[in-house]
N, C-alpha and C positions, 0 to 999 in steps of 0.2 A: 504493500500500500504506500503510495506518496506522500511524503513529509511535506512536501510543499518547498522545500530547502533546496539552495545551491551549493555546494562547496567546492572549490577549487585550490589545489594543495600544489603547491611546486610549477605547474603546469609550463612547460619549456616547448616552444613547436619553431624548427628550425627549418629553412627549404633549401633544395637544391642552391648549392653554391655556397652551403654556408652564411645566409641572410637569417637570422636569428631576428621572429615577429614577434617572440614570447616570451622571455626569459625569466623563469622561476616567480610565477606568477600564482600567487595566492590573497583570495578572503572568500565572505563568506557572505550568503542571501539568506537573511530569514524567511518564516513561512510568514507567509502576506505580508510582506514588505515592497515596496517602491524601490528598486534600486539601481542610480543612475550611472552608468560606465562613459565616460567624459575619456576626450585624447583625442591629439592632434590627428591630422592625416599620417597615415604611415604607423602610428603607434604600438600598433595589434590590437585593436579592439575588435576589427573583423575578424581576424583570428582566432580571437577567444569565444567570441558568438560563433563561429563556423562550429569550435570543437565542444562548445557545449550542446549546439542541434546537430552533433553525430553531424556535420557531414566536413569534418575535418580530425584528423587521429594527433592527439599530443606526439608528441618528439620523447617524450618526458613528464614526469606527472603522474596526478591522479583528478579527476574531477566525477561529482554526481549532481543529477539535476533529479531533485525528488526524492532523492534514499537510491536512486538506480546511473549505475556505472556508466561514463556514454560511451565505454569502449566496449564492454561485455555486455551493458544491458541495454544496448541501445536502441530495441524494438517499444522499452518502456518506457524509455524517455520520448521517443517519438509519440508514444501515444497521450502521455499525461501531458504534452508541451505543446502548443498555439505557437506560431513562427512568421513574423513578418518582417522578410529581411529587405534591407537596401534593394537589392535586383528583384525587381515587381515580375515576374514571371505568372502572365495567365496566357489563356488561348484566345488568340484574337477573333478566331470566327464564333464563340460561343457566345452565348448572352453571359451575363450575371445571376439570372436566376438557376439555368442551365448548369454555369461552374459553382454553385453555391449547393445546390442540391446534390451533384455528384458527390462535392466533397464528404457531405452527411453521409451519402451513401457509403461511400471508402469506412465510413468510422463507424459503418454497422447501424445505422440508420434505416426505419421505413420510408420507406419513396412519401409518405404522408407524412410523417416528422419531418424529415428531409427536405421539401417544399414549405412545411411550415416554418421552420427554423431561416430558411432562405429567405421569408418576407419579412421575419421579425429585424433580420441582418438589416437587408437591404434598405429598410427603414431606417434603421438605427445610424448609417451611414451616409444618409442622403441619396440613393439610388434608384427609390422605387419608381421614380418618371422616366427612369433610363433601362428598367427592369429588361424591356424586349429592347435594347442597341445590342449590336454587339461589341464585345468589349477591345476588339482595336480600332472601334469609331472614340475609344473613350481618351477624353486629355490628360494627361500626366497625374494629374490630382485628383481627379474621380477614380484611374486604377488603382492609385496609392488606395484611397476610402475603399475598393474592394478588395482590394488584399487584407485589410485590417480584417475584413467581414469573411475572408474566405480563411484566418486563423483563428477566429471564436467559433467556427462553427459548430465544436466535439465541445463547447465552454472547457476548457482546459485548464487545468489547475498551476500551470503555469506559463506567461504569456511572454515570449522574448520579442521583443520592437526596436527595431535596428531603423532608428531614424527615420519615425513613421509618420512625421508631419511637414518633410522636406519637398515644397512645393504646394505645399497647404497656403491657402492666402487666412490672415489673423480669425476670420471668422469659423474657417474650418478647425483651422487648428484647435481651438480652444474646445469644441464641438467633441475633437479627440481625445482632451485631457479632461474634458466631464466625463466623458464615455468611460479612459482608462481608471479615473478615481471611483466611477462606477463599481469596476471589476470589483476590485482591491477592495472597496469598501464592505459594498453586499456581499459579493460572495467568497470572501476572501484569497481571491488571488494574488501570487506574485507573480512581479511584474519586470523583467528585467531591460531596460531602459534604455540605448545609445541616441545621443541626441547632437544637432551641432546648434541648438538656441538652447542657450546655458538659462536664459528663464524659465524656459520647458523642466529643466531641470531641476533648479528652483523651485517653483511652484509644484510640481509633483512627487518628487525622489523625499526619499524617507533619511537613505544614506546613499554616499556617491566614493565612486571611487575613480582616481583620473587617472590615468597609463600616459606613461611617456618613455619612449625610445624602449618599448617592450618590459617596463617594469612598473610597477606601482608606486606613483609618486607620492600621493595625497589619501586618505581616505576619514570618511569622518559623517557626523550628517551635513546640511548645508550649515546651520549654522555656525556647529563646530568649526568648521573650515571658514569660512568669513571672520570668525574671531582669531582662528591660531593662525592665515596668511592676508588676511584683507584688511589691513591697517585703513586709518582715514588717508586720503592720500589729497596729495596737492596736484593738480594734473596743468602743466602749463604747458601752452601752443607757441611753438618758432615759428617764423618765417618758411621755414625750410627744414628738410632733412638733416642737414649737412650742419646746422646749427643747434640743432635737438641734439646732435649727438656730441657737440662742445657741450652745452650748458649741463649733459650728462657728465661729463668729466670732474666739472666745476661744480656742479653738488654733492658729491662724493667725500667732501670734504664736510657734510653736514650730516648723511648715511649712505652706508650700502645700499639700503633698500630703494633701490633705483629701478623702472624701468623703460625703455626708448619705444615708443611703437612710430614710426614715421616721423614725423614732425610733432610728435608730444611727447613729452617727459614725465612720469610721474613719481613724484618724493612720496615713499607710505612712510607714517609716522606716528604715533598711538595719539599727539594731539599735534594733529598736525597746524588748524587752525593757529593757536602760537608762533609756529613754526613760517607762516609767510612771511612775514619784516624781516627775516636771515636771508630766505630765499630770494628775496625779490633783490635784497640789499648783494647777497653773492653775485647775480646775473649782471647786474649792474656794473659791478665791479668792473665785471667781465669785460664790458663793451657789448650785450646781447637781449638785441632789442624784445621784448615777451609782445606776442599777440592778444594773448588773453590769459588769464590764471583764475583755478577754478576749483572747489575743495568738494571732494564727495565720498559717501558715506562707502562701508568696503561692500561688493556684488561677486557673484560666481565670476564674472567676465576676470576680477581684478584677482581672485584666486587662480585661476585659469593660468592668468598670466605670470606669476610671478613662482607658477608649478611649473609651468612646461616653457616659458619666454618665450611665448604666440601666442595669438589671440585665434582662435576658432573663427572663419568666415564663410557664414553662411552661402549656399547659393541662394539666387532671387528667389523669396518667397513666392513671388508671381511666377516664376515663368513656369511652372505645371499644373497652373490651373485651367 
């Protein structure tokens, strides 16, 4: 029977060549828990979602999704796990109601359950005026919403979403994170999480854990981690590139805790308020004219950055709707 738990112990997945995606990669998903897996591109986050839905073999390790191995038992992970991964793979000449009721059927389903459960989806998702398209008439963000709907189908006790609202415009999105606090709440589902809008994050995740360059950088709930790396920070605008990264020099001399994204600089410092009359008075010094200067409170984005030194960027919200 499924615990509803993740655990992943050591977990190492190296590829041809020697390119190491994983390295000794461990924590831990409680039963109904939110929990958000953050990391840059390149990180292994796909990697460690690939080897938790079986269709990737660790290098190294151990990992279970439910109380069930995904190396030995991996018929039962497939059955107790809901899977909506990044690569939207449906059949373009089917409808929606067509790919939603097979699915039932695959999971042991009556052709009359099966149909019904497909109208509850469809709804639930926004699709029932699109019910008879078929689904390669469909745009980038209606397939994302039937992919979500074609892995609640079996309601599965536990749901992995690998970046299920990318392409989503604000209104759908939000539509997705009532639906997933749905889950989680009623019927207690866990929920395993990759996102690249660190608010999704935010706003949903119970606990998060960030990968960077195949190892676990951060991990904590949100808050935790906004207090132990999201100081208040001072965020001042240059001219230029080229100037953000003098005036980065030149504050070094007030903290480390520095970091450069383009043309902005930002000082974290537990009061940082205080701390502008030094700053302002240092650039000055300098000869380095400030565009603007700006004090704000710490966010996932400023954890983000100063875990992995890069900021996550999104693609357009719009362009798959």
């Amino acid at each position: 029977m499924s615990n509803r738990t993740i655990n992943v112990n050591q977990i190492k997945k190296t590829y041809p060549g020697y390119v190491t995606a994983a390295d000794e990669v461990s924590f831990t998903v409680s039963a109904g828990e939110i929990f958000g897996f953050l990391g840059p591109n390149g990180a292994g986050k796909s990697t460690i979602v690939k080897i938790l839905t079986t269709l990737a073999l660790p290098t190294q390790g151990s990992a279970t999704v439910g109380g069930y191995d995904v190396v030995k038992e991996a018929s039962d992970v497939r059955r107790i796990s809901g899977v909506a991964l990044q690569e939207i793979g449906l059949d373009p000449i089917m409808k929606p109601r067509e790919l939603l009721t097979l699915q039932g059927q695959l999971f042991n389903m009556s052709t009359k359950d099966a149909k019904k459960r497909s109208d509850e989806l469809l709804d639930l998702v926004g699709l029932t005026e699109a019910s008879d398209r078929r689904a390669g008439t469909f745009s980038g963000g209606m397939k994302r919403r039937l992919d979500l709907a074609l892995a609640l189908v079996h309601a599965p006790e536990i749901l992995f979403l690998d970046e299920p609202t990318t392409g989503l415009d604000p209104a759908s999105r939000r539509d997705v994170w009532t639906e997933v606090r749905r889950l989680n709440r009623e019927l207690g589902m866990t929920i395993f999480l990759t996102t690249q809008y660190l608010e999704e994050a935010d706003e949903l995740a119970d606990q998060i854990a960030i990968i960077n360059r195949g190892k676990i950088a951060a991990e904590g709930s949100p808050e935790e981690l906004k207090a132990a790396f999201g100081e208040e920070s001072i965020n001042i605008k240059l001219p230029n590139n080229q100037l953000a990264e003098q005036a980065a020099l030149h504050l070094k001399a007030i903290t480390s805790q520095i970091q450069s994204d383009r043309n902005t600089v930002r000082v974290y410092l537990p009061q940082a308020a205080q701390a502008v009359p030094r700053v302002v008075d240092t650039l000055r010094q300098a000869d380095l004219e400030l565009v603007s200067l700006t004090l704000s409170q710490p966010t996932l984005d400023d954890v983000f950055l100063q875990v992995t030194g890069s900021r996550i960027e999104p693609q357009n919200q719009n362009s798959l709707n």
